[in-house]
MIFI-850922 format. One record per residue (C-alpha): residue in one letter; x, y, z; chain. Coordinates in nm, 4 decimals. Each point is the difference from the previous one (the first is absolute). Layout:
// MIFI-850922
  rest        px        py        pz  kette
     A         X         Y         Z      A
...
This chain:
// MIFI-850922
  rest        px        py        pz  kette
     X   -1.3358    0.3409   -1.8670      A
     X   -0.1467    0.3698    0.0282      A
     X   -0.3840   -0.1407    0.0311      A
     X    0.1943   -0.2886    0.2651      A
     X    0.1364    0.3540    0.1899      A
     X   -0.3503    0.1963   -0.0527      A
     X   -0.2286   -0.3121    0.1812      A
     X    0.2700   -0.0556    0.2681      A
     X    0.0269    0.4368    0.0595      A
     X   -0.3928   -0.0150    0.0219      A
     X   -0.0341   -0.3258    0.2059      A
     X    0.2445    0.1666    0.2561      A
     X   -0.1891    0.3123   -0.0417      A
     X   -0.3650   -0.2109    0.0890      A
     X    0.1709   -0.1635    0.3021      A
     X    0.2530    0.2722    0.1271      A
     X   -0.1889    0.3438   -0.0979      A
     X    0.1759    0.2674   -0.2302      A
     X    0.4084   -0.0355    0.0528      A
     X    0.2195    0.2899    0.1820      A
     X    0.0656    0.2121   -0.2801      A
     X    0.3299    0.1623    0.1136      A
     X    0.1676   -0.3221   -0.1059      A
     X   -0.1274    0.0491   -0.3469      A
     X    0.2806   -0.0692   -0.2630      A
     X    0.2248   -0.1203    0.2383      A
     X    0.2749   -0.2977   -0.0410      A
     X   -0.1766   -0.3223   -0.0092      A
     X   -0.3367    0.1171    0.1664      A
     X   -0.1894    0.0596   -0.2756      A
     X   -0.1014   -0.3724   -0.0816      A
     X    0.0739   -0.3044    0.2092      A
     X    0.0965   -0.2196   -0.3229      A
     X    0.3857    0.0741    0.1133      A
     X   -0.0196   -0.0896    0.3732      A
     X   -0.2226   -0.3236   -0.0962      A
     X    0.2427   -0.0720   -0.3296      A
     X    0.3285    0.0443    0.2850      A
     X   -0.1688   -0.1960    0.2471      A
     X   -0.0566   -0.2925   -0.2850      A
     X    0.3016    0.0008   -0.0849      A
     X    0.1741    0.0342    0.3341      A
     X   -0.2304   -0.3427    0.1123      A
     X    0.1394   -0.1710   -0.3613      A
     X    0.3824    0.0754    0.1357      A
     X   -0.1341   -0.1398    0.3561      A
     X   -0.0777   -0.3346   -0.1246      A
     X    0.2364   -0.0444   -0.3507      A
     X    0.3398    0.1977    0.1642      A
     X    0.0628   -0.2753    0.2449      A
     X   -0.0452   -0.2448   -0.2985      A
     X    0.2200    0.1602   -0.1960      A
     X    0.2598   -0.0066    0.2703      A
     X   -0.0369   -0.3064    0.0798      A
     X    0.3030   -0.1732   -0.1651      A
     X    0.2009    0.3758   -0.0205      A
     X    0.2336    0.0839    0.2336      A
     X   -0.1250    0.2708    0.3007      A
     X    0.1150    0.3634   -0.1270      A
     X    0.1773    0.1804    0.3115      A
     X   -0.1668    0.3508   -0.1014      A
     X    0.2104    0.1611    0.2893      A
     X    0.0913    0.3510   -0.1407      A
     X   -0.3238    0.0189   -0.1388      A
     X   -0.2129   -0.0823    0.3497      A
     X    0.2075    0.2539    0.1601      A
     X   -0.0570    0.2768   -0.2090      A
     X   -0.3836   -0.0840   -0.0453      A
     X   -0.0664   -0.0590    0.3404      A
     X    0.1863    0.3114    0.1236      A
     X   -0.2077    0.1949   -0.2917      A
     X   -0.3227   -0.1417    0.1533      A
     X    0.1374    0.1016    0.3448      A
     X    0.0462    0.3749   -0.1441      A
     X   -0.3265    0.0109   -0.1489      A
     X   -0.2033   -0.1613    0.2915      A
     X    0.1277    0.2799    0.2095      A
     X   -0.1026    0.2682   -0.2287      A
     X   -0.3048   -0.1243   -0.0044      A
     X   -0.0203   -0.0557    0.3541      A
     X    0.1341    0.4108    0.0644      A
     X   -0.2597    0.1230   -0.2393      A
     X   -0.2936   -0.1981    0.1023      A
     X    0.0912    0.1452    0.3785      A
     X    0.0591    0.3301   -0.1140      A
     X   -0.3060    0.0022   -0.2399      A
     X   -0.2444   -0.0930    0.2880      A
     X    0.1744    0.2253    0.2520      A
     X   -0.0379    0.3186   -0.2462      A
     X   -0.4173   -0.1397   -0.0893      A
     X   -0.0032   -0.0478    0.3448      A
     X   -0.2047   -0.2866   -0.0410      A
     X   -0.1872   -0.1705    0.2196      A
     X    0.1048   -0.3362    0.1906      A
     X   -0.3681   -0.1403    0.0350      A
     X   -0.1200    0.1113   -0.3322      A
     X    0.0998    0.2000   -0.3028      A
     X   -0.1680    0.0725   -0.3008      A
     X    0.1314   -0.0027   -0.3787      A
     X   -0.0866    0.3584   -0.0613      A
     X    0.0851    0.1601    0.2903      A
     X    0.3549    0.1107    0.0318      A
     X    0.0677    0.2249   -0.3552      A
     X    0.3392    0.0335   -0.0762      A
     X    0.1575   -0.3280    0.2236      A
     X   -0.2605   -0.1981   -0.1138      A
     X    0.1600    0.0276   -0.3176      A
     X    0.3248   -0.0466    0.1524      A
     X   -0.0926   -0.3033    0.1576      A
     X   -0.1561   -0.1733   -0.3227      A
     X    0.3204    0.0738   -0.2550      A
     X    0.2115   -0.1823    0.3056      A
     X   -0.2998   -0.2576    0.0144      A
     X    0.0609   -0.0639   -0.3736      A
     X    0.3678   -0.0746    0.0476      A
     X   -0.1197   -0.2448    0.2992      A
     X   -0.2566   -0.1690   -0.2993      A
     X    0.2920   -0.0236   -0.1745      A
     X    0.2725   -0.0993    0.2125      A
     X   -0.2755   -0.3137   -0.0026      A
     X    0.1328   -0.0967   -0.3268      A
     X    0.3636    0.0461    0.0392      A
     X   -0.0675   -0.2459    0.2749      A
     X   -0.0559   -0.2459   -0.2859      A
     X    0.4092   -0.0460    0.0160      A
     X   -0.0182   -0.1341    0.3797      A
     X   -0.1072   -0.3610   -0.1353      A
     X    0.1889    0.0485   -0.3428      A
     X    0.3155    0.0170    0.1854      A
     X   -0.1312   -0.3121    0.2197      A
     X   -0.0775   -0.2016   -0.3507      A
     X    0.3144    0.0967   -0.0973      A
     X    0.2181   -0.1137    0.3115      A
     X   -0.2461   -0.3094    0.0195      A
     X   -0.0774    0.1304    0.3344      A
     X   -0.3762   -0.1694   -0.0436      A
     X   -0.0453   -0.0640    0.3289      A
     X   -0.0819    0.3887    0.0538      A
     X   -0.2539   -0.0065   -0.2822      A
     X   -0.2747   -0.1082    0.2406      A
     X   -0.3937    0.0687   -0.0400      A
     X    0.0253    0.3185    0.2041      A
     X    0.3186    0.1237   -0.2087      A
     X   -0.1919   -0.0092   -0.3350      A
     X   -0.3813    0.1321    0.1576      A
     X    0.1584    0.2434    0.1827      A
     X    0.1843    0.1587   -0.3163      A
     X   -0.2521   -0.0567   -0.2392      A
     X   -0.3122    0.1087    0.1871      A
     X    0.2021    0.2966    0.1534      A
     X    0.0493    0.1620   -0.3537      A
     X   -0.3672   -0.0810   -0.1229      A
     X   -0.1618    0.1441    0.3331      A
     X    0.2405    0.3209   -0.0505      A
     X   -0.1477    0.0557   -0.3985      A
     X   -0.3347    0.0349    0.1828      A
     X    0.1064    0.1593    0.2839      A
     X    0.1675    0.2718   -0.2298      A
     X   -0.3149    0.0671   -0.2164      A
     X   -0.2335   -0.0026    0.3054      A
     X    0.1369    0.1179    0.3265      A
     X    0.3605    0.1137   -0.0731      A
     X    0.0462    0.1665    0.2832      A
     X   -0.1601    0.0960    0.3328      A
     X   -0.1051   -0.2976    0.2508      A
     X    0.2423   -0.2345   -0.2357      A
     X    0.2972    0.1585    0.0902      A
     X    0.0774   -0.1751    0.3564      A
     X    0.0822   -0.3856   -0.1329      A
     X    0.2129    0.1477   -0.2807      A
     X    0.1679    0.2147    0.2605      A
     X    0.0789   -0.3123    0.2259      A
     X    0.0659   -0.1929   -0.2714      A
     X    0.2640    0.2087   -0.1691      A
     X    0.1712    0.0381    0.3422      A
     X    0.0395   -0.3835    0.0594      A
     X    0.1225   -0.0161   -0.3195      A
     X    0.2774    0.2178    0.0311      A
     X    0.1018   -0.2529    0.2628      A
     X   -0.0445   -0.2844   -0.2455      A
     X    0.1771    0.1420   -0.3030      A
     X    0.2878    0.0946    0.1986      A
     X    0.0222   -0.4054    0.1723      A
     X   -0.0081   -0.1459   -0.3271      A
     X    0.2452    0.2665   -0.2105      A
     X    0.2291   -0.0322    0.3217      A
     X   -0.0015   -0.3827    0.0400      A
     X    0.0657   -0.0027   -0.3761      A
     X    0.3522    0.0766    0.1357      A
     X    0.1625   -0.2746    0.2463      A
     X    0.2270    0.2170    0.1859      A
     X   -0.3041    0.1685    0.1539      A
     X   -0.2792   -0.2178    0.0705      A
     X    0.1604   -0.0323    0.3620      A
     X   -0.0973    0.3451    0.0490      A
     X   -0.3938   -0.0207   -0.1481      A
     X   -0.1305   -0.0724    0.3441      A
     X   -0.3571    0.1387   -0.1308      A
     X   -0.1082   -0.3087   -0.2052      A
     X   -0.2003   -0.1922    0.3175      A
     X   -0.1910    0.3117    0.0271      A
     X   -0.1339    0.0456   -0.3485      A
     X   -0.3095   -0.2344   -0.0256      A
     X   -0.0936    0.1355    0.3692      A
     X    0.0026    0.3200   -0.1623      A
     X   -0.1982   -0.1097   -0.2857      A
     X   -0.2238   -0.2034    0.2041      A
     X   -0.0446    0.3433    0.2088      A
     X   -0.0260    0.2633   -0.2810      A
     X   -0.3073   -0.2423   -0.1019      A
     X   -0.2010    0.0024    0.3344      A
     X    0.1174    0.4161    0.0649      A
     X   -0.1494    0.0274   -0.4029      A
     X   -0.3659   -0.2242    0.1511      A
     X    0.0009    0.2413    0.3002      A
     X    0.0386    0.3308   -0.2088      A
     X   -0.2518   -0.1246   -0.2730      A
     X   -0.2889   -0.1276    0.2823      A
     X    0.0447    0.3780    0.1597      A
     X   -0.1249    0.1463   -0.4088      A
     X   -0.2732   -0.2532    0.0487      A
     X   -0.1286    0.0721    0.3222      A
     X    0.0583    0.3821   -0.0354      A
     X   -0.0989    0.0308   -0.3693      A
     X    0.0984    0.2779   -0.1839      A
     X    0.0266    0.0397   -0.4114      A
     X    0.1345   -0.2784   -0.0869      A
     X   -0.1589   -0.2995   -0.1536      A
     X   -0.0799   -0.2690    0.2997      A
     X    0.0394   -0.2986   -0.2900      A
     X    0.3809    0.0997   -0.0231      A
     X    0.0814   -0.0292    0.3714      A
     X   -0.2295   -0.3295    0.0277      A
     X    0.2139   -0.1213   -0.2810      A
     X    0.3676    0.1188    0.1694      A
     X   -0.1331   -0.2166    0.3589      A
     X   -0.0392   -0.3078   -0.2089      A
     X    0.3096    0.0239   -0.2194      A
     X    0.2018    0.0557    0.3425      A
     X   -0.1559   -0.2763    0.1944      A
     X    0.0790   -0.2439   -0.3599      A
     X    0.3770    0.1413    0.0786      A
     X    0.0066   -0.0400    0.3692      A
     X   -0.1200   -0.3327   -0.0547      A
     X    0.2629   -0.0781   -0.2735      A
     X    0.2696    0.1608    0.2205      A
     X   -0.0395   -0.1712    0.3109      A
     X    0.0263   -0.3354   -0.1461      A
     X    0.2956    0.1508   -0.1861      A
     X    0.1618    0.1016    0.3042      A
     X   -0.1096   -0.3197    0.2051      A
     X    0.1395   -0.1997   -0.2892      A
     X    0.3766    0.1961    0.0209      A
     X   -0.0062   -0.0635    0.3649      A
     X   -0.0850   -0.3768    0.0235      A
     X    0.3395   -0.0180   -0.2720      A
     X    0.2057    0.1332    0.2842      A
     X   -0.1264   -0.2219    0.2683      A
């Protein structure tokens, strides 16, 4: 297993160049044996949880999904203060920011970016709890790509660019989720899902965090600055796979209601 880690470290290191070494020792960044090992396994409960619950009755998982969901809710918007905070004291720059540019926030904005990495896993639960309630109509091909490539991107991310030009989609992205966390730990409770009037709006803020996240990335390619070009070439692709996978999402939702 430690020659397995040594070929995969230098294979990285051949394709990627040397890794940021302020993440050095840090929780799951050292190897990517655990994200790849989670992500196996979370693809195993994908397809063998619904066939274990096939002939089981649905678990309500209430109490649970609201204190989960609120806890995601919590944590998306401390990630979302320090992320905006972090930039505004770097004073980084909207068309292009380097990695090594910012001293002290940088650092502030890559320990928040490694709770965002990580927040990728506790994610995990969202289809758990779906398996669970044999809710498997929400266990769709963007559901499971979106969660598992999300955490796998984020191991690299973290040992390459952890912070700098990177920090704009997770900025977005923890901000829509504060409004998704709080719908779902909400509706978990039927007295208020009268009141949740934000759930229409969600995928059109997803849908928009993903073309606001192309815009910001093309202005680091056109006005280049130090940060690798492969990385933001990468981030346009991965958001036009999303905004792809979203749109039929959202077309699909609609057509129900029609």
């Amino acid at each position: 297993m430690e020659h397995f880690d040594a070929s995969l470290s230098s294979y990285f290191k051949t394709l990627l160049g040397p890794r940021d070494t302020r993440v050095k020792g840090w929780f799951l960044l050292d190897n990517y044996l655990p994200t790849f090992i989670c992500s196996i396994i979370y693809l195993l409960i994908v397809w063998l949880g619904p066939k274990y619950m096939r002939n089981r009755q649905p678990f309500s998982c209430r109490g649970i999904l609201v204190v989960y969901n609120l806890g995601l809710t919590l944590l998306s918007l401390y990630m979302f203060y320090e992320l905006v905070t972090g930039v505004w004291e770097g004073k980084y720059n909207f068309f292009c920011q380097g990695t090594r540019s910012a001293g002290e926030s940088d650092m502030k904005i890559i320990r928040v970016l490694w709770w965002y990495y990580f927040s990728k896993l506790i994610e995990f639960m969202d289809t758990f709890f779906f398996i669970l309630r044999k809710n498997n109509h929400q266990i769709t091909v963007l559901h499971v790509y979106h969660h598992v490539s999300m955490l796998n991107i984020w191991w690299f991310v973290m040992n390459w660019v952890p912070c700098g030009h990177c920090y704009f989609g997770a900025t977005l992205n923890s901000f829509i989720h504060v409004l998704m966390y709080s719908y779902y730990g909400l509706s978990s409770v039927p007295s208020m899902r009268p009141y949740l009037w934000w759930k229409k709006y969600i995928t059109q803020g997803q849908l928009l965090q993903f073309v606001l996240t192309i815009i910001q990335t093309s202005c680091g390619v056109i006005w280049p600055c130090a940060f690798p070009l492969g990385w933001l070439y990468f981030q346009i692709g991965y958001m036009i796979s999303l905004i792809v996978l979203f749109t039929n999402f959202y077309i699909q939702v609609n057509l129900t209601f029609l």
